[in-house]
C-alpha positions in Angstrom: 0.0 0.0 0.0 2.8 2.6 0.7 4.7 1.7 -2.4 1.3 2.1 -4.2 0.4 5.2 -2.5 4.0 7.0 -3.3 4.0 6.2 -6.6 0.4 7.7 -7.0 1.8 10.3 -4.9 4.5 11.3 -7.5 2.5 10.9 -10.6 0.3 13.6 -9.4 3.3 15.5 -8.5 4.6 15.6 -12.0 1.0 15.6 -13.3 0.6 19.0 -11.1 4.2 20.2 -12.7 2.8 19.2 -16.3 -0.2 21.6 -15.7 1.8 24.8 -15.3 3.3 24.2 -18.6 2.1 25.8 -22.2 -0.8 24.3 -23.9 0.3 21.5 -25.7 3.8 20.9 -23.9 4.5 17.8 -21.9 6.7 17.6 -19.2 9.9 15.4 -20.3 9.4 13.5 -16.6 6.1 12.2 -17.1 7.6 11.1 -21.0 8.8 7.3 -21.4 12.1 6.9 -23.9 11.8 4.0 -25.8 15.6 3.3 -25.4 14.6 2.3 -21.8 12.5 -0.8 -22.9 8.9 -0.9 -22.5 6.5 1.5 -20.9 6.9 0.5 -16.8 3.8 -1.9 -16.3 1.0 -0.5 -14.2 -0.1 -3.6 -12.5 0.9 -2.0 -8.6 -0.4 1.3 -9.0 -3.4 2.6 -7.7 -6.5 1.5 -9.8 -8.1 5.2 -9.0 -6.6 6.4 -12.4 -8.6 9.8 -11.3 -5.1 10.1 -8.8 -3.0 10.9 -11.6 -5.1 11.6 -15.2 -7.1 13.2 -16.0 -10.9 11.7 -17.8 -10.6 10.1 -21.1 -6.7 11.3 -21.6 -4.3 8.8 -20.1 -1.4 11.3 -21.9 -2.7 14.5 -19.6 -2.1 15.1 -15.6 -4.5 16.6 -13.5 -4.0 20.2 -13.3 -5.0 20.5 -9.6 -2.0 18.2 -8.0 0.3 19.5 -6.3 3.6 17.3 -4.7 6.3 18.5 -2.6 8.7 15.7 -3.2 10.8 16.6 -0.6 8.3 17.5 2.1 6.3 14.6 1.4 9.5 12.1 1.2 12.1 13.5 2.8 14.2 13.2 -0.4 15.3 16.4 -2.3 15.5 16.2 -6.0 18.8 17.7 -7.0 20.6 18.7 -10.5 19.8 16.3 -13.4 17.1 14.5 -10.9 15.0 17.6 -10.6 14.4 16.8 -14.5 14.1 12.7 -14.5 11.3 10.6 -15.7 8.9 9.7 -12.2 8.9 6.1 -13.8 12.6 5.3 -13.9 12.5 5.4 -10.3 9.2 5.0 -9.3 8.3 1.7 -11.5 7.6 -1.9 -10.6 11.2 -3.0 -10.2 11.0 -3.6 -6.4 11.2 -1.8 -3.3 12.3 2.0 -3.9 14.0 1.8 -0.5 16.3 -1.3 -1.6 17.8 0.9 -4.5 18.4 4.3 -2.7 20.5 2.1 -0.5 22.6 1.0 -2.9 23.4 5.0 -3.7 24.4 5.8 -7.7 24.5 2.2 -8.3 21.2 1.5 -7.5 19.9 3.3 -10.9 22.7 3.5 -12.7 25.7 1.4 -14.2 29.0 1.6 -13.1 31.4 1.7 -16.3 34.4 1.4 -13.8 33.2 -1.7 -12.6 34.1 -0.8 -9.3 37.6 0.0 -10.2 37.4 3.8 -9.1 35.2 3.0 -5.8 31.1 3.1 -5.5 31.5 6.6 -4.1 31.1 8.5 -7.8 30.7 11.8 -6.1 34.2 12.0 -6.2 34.5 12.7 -10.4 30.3 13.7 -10.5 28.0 15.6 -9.1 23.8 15.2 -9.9 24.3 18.1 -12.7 25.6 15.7 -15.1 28.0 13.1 -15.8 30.1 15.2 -17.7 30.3 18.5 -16.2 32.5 21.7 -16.6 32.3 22.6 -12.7 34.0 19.3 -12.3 36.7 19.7 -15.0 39.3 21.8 -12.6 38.6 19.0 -10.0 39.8 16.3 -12.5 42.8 18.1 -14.0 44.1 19.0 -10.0 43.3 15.4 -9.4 45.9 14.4 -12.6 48.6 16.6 -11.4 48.9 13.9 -9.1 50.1 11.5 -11.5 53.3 11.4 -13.4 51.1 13.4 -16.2 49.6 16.6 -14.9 47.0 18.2 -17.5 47.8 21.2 -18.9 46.8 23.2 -22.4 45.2 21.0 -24.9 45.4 18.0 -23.0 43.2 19.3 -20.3 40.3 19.5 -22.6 39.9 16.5 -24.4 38.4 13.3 -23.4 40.1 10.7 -21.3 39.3 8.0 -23.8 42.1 9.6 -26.1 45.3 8.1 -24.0 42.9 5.7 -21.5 41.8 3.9 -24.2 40.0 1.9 -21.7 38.6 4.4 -19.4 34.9 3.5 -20.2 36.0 0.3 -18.4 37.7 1.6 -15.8 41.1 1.0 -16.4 43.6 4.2 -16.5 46.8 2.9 -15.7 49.4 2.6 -18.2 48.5 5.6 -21.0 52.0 6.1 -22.3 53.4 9.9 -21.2 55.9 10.7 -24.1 54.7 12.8 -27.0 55.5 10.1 -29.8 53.1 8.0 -28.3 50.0 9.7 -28.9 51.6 12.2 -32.2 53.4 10.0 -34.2 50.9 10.9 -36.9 51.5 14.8 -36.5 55.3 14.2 -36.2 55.3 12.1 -40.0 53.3 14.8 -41.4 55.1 18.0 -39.9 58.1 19.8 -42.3 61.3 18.4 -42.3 60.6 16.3 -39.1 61.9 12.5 -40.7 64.0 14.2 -43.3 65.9 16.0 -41.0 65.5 13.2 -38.3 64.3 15.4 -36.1 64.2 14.0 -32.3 61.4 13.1 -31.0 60.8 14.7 -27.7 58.3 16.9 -29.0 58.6 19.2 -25.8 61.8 20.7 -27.3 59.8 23.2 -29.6 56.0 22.6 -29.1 54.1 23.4 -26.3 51.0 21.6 -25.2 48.7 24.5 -25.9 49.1 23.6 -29.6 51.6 22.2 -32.4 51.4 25.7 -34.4 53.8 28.5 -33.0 56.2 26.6 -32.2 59.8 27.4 -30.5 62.0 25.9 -32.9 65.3 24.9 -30.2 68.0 25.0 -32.4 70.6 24.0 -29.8 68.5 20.7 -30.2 71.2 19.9 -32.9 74.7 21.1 -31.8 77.2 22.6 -33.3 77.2 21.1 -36.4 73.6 22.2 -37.7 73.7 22.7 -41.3 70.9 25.7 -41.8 70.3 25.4 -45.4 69.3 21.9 -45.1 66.3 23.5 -44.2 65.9 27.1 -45.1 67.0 26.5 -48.9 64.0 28.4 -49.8 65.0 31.2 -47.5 68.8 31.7 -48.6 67.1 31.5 -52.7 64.6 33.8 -52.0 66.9 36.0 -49.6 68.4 39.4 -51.9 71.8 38.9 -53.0 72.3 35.8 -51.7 72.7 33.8 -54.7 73.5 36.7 -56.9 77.1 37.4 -54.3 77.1 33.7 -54.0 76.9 34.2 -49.8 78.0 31.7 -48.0 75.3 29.1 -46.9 76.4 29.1 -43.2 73.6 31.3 -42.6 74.6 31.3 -38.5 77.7 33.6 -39.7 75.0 36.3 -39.8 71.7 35.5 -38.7 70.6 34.1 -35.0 68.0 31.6 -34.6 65.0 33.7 -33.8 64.7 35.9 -36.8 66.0 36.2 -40.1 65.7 40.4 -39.6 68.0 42.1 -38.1 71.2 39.8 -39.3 74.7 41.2 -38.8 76.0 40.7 -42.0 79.7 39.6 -42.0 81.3 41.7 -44.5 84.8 39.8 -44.0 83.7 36.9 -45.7 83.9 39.3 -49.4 87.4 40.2 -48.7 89.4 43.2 -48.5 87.9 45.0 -51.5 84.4 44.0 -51.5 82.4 46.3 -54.4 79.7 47.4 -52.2 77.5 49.3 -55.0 76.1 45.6 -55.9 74.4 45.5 -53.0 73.5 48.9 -52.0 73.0 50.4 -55.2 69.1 51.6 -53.6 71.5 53.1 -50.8 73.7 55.0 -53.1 70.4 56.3 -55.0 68.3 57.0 -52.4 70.7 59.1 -50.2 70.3 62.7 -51.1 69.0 64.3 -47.6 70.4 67.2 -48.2 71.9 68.9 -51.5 75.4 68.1 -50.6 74.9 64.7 -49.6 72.9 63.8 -53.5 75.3 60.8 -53.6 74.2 60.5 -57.2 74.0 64.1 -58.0 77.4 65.0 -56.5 79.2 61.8 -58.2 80.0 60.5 -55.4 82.4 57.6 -56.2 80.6 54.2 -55.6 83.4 52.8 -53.4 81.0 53.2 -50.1 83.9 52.1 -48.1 85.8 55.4 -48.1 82.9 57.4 -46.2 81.1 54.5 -44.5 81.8 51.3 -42.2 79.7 47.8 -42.5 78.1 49.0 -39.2 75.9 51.9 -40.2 75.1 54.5 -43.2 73.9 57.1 -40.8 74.4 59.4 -38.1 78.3 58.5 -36.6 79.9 58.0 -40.5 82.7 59.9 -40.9 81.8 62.8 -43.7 84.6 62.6 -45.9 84.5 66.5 -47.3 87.4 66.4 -49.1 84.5 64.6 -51.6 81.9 68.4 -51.6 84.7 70.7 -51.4 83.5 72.4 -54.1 80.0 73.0 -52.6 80.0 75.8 -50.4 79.4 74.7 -46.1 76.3 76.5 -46.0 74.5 74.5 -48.3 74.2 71.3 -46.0 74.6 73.6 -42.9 72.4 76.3 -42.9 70.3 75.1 -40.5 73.4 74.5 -38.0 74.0 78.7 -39.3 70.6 79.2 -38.2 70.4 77.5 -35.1 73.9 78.9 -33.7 72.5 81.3 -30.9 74.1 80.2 -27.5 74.6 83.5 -26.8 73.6 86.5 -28.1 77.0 87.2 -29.9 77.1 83.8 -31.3 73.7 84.5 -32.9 75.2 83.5 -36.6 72.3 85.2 -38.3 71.6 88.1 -36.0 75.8 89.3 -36.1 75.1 88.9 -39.9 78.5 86.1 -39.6 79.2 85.2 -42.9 78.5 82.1 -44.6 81.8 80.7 -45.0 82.0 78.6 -42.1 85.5 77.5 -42.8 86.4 80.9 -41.4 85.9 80.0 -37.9 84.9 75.8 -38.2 87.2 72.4 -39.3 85.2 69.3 -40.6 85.4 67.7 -37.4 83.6 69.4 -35.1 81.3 72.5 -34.9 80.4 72.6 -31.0 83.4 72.9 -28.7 87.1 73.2 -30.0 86.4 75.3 -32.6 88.3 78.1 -32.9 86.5 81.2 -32.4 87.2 84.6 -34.6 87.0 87.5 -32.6 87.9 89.7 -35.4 83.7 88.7 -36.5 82.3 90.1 -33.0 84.8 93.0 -32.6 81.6 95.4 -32.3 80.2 92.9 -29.6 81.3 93.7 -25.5 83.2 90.9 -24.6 81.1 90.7 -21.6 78.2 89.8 -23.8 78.9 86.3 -24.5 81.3 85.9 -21.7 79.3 86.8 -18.7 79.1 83.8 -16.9 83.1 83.6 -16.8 82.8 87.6 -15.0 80.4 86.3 -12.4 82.3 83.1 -11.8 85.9 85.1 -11.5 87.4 85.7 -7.9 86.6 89.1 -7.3 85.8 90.9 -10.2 81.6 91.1 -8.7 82.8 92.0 -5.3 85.5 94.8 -6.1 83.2 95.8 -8.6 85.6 95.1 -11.3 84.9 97.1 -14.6 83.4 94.9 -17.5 85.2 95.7 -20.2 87.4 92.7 -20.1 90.1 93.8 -22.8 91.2 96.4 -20.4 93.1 93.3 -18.2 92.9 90.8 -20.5 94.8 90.9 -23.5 94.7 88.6 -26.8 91.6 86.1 -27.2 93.1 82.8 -26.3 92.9 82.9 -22.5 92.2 84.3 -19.7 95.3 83.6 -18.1 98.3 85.5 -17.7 95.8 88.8 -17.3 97.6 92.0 -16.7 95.7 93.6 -14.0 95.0 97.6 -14.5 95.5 98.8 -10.9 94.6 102.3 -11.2 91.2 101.3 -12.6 91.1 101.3 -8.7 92.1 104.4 -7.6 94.9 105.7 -5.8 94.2 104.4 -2.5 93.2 100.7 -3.2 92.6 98.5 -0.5 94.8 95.6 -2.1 94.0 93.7 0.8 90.4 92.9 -0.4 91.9 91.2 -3.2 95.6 90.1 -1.7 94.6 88.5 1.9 95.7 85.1 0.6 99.2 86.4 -0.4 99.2 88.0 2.6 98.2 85.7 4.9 100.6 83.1 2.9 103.7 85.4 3.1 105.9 83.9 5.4 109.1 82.5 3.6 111.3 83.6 6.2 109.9 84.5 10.4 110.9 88.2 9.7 108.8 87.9 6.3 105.9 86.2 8.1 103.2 89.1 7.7 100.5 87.9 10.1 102.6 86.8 12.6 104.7 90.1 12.7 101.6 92.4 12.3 102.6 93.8 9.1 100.0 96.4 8.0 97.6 95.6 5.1 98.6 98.1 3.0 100.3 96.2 0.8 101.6 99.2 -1.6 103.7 100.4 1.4 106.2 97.6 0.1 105.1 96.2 -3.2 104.8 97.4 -6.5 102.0 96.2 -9.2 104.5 93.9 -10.6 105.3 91.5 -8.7 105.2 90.0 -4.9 108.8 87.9 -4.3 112.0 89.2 -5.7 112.7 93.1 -6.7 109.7 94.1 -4.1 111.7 97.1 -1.8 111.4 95.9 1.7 110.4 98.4 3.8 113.0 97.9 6.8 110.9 100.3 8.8 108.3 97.8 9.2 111.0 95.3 11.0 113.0 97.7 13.1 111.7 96.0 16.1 113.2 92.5 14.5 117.0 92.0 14.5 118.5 92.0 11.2 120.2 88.4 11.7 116.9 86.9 12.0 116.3 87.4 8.4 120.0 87.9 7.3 121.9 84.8 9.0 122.6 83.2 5.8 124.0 86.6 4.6 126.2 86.9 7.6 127.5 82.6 7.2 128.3 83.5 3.7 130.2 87.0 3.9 133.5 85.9 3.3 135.3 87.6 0.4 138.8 88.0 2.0 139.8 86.2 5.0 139.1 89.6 6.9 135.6 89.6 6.5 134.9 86.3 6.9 132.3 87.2 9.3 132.2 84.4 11.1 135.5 83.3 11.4 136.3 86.1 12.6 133.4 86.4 14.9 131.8 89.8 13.9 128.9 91.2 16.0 125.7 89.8 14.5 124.2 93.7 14.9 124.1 93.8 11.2 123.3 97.3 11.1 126.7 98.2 13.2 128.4 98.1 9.7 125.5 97.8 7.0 122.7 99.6 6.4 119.0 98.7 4.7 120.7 99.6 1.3 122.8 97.1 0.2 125.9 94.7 1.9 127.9 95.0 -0.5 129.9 97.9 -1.8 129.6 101.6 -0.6 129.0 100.1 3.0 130.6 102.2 5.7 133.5 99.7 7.1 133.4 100.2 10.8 137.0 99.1 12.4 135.8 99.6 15.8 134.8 96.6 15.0 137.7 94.7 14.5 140.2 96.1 16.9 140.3 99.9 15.9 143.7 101.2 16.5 145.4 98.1 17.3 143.7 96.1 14.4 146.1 94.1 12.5 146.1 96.2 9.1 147.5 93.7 6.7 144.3 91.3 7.4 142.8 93.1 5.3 144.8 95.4 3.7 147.8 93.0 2.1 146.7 94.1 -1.0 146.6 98.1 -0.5 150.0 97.3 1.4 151.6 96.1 -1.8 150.5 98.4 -4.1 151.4 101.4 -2.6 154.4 102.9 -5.1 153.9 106.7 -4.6 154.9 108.9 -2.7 157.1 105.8 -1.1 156.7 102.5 -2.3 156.4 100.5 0.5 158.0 97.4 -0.5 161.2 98.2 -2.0 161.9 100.8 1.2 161.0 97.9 3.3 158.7 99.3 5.5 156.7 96.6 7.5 153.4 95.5 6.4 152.8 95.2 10.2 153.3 98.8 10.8 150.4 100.7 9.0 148.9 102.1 11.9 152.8 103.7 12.8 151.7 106.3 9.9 148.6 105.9 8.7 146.0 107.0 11.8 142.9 107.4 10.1 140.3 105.0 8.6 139.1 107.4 6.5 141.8 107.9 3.7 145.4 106.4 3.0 146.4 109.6 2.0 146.7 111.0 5.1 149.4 109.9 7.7 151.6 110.6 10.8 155.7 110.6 10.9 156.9 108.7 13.3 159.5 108.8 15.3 160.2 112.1 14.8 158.2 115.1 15.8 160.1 117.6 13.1 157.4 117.3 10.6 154.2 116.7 13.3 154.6 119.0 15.5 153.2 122.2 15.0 156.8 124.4 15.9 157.9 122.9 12.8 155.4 123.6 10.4 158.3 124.2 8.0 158.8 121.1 7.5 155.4 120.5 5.8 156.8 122.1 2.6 160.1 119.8 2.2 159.8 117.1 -0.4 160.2 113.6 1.3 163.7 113.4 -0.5 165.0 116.5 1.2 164.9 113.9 4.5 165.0 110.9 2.9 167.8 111.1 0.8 168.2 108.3 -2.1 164.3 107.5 -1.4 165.1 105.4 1.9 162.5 106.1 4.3 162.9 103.8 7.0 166.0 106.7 8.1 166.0 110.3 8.3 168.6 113.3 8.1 168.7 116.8 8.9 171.9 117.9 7.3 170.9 117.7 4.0 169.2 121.5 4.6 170.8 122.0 8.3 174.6 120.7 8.2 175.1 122.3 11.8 172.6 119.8 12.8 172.5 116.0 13.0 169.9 113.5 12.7 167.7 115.3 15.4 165.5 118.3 15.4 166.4 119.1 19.2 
């Protein structure tokens, strides 16, 4: 009774779910297909046909059923059973209970044969056997095997390498790519002619054959190109016609054919380059000058251009236009030259002839300027950036006109400075500080140390710092002079006598010297070396031996040792005393001062004397 009762239960269910459909339609779960064998006998059912049909139409369903299938069973209709025939479940098989217990199994055949477990929620679901939610399920179960899925191979059946999956057996489908595409290897280009190996992953990915990375390296070092790109190298321009070489890896790389850095060695020293770049020659004419075919240029390329570019960096060779003037390839460089306002070419009106000023080489920097074009132009003009950036010249307000310090156009260096620009009272120590703090070649020198004042004219000139400068000695009188003059002092040694310091003269300098000069027209000072009883001849040897008139002291033997016996004075030679005798010094016989020497000193001996040559009463005395 309960199996009769569901069944009528359900039948009015999908008789009430028929009823909401257009006029006409039938719902596909109250249909019977005849692939299922024949229409499920009737014999259990109710025999109230009323429950289900409707009068005189076994093909209609009563309009007013209505059948909550899982309210009334406890048993939700899910996916694909939502839309399933009542009868394939509900039927006179045998208790409904008996099959739900068996699960999938119950109504439908395992193709597995039990090979994959009775659990077949694991691969399905109840939306279909074959369903795309489940498809990332599979191929993240496959990963798992020695074979993961990926590109083409995740999309196609499992039948194609598990031959017997329908049977449930999936071990054993082959992994290598031969396996499976021997078929697509025979048929590809080149593959057996060129025994190609078979480990398809090389080049080929698994999203598809097409596209391609061809792996070269596949075939060493020995890969002969043409055997397969015969078509290529014929087709290629020039390649026959200059008979290239058929090494095509001296040139090209193995992922494009553009692009190849053609090896110009392998046509020899004098290749003729026109053969192949005879479109070059023709077509290069961007400016008048450069009208290779208009100009006559000669059609050996290699004496302008290298095998690495035509363009921009290949030496212009001008000796080849020489007879066209500069300005008609560079007018634009004429036009453009405007750095500064008095290198604005076409504002100055320069002239055109650009070799005035320019070489071939180089326009920009190293050119040699011509001054003689901007004479009109202030030099400060074009060169104010070098006045600002010069020490001083902002902050002493230095005048601008730059030719008054700076002469000739090649440098700045070696400026002659116009001092009285600046007035007669400069303040060279705005200027000077780092000569002046820097002088200090000797202690007495040392400017900062001994206060010197910073009025540098008080000692120098315009002309120079060092050597020539008049030292001032004024500014040192509080320093003693052998604190600057010691190695004056160590090397004053002319004559044996004044060797200073063998003879160990004072060190007060300015005893003898003075702030003139050392040297000649110095005031000898003889206090200084003994005064009276100095010995003469030190010095004097030489005075001593010239000394012919009025007495030549050598041949009238006087002593060298005795020139202080008549000479009393370190003034002058000239005057002297006689000694022993008073007769001529003393003032009672002034007489005397009128007698020629010879009157006493008869035959010119002077080391005796005699009276009686004018008194004969009188000896050799004046008593």
């Amino acid at each position: 009774m309960i199996a009769r009762r569901a069944a009528a239960v359900l039948l009015a269910a999908a008789a009430l779910m028929a009823s909401v459909r257009p006029a006409g339609a039938v719902d596909k779960r109250l249909k019977w297909d005849k692939k299922w064998g024949p229409l499920v006998p009737h014999t259990k059912f109710p025999r109230n046909c009323s429950i289900c049909h409707v009068p005189k139409r076994w093909d209609v369903i009563r309009k007013d059923f209505h059948f909550d299938h899982a309210k009334e069973t406890g048993y939700p209709l899910l996916g694909a059973h939502q839309d399933a025939a009542c009868l394939r479940c509900h039927n006179d098989r045998g208790p409904l209970k008996a099959y739900l217990a068996r699960g999938c199994g119950g109504c439908h055949v395992d193709p597995h044969k039990g090979t994959l477990g009775l659990n077949c929620t694991t691969c399905h679901d109840q939306t279909a056997w074959v369903h795309p939610g489940r498809m990332g399920q599979k191929i993240a179960d496959h990963a798992r095997t020695r074979f993961p899925l990926t590109g083409m191979h995740a999309s196609i059946q499992c039948q194609q390498c598990h031959i017997r999956a329908d049977s449930g057996e999936f071990a054993g489908a082959p992994v290598d790519c031969i396996s499976c595409h021997q078929k697509d290897y025979q048929a590809a280009p080149n593959h057996v002619a060129q025994n190609y190996p078979q480990t398809c992953q090389n080049c080929h990915t698994t999203a598809a054959f097409a596209g391609g990375t061809f792996n070269h390296a596949s075939f060493g070092a020995s890969l002969t190109c043409v055997n397969c790109h015969q078509s290529d190298f014929q087709s290629a321009p020039n390649h026959v016609s200059q008979n290239f070489s058929q090494a095509c890896q001296n040139c090209h790389n193995t992922s494009t054919w553009a692009g190849a850095n053609f090896n110009h060695q392998q046509l020899g020293p004098n290749p003729v380059c026109i053969t192949c770049h005879q479109t070059d020659y023709n077509g290069a004419k961007s400016t008048p000058a450069s009208n290779h075919t208009a100009n006559g240029f000669p059609t050996t390329c290699q004496n302008c251009h290298v095998t690495t570019s035509w363009g921009p960096g290949t030496a212009m060779q001008h000796n080849y236009v020489s007879s066209i003037a500069c300005y008609n390839c560079h007018s634009g460089d004429f036009a453009t030259a405007k750095a500064t306002p008095a290198s604005n070419h076409a504002a100055n009106g320069f002239p055109t002839t650009c070799q005035n000023c320019h070489n071939t080489t180089a326009f920009g920097p190293g050119t040699a300027m011509q001054h003689s074009f901007v004479s009109g132009a202030a030099c400060y003009t074009c060169h104010q950036t070098d006045f600002q950036s010069a020490p001083n010249h902002v902050s002493q307000n230095f005048a601008k006109t730059c030719q008054t310090c700076h002469s000739g156009t090649t440098t700045w260096l070696g400026a002659v400075f116009d001092h009285s620009s600046l007035g007669a009272n400069p303040v060279c120590y705005n200027c000077h500080s780092t000569e002046y703090a820097g002088a200090k070649t000797t202690p007495a020198s040392n400017h900062a140390a001994n206060g010197f004042p910073t009025t540098c004219q008080n000692c120098h000139t315009y002309a120079a710092w060092g050597p020539g400068t008049a030292m001032q000695h004024s500014y040192v009188s509080s320093i003693a002079c052998y604190t600057c003059h010691s190695g004056d002092y160590a090397s004053a040694k002319t004559t044996p006598a004044s060797n200073h310091a063998a003879n160990a003269f004072p060190t007060t300098c300015q005893n003898c010297h003075t702030t003139t000069a050392f040297g000649p027209g110095t005031a000898m000072q003889h206090s200084f070396v003994g005064g009276a009883g100095a010995v003469c001849q030190t010095c004097h040897m030489t005075d001593f031996n010239g000394a012919s008139s009025p007495v030549n002291h050598a041949v009238q033997g006087i002593p060298a040792s005795s020139c202080n016996t008549c000479h009393t004075t370190f003034t002058t030679w000239s005057s002297f005393t006689h000694s022993p005798s008073n007769c001529y010094n003393t003032t009672s016989f002034t007489s005397h001062h009128n007698a020629t020497c010879a009157q006493c000193h008869p035959g010119g001996s002077y080391g005796t004397a005699t009276c009686t040559a004018c008194h004969s009463n009188r000896g050799n005395s004046c008593d």
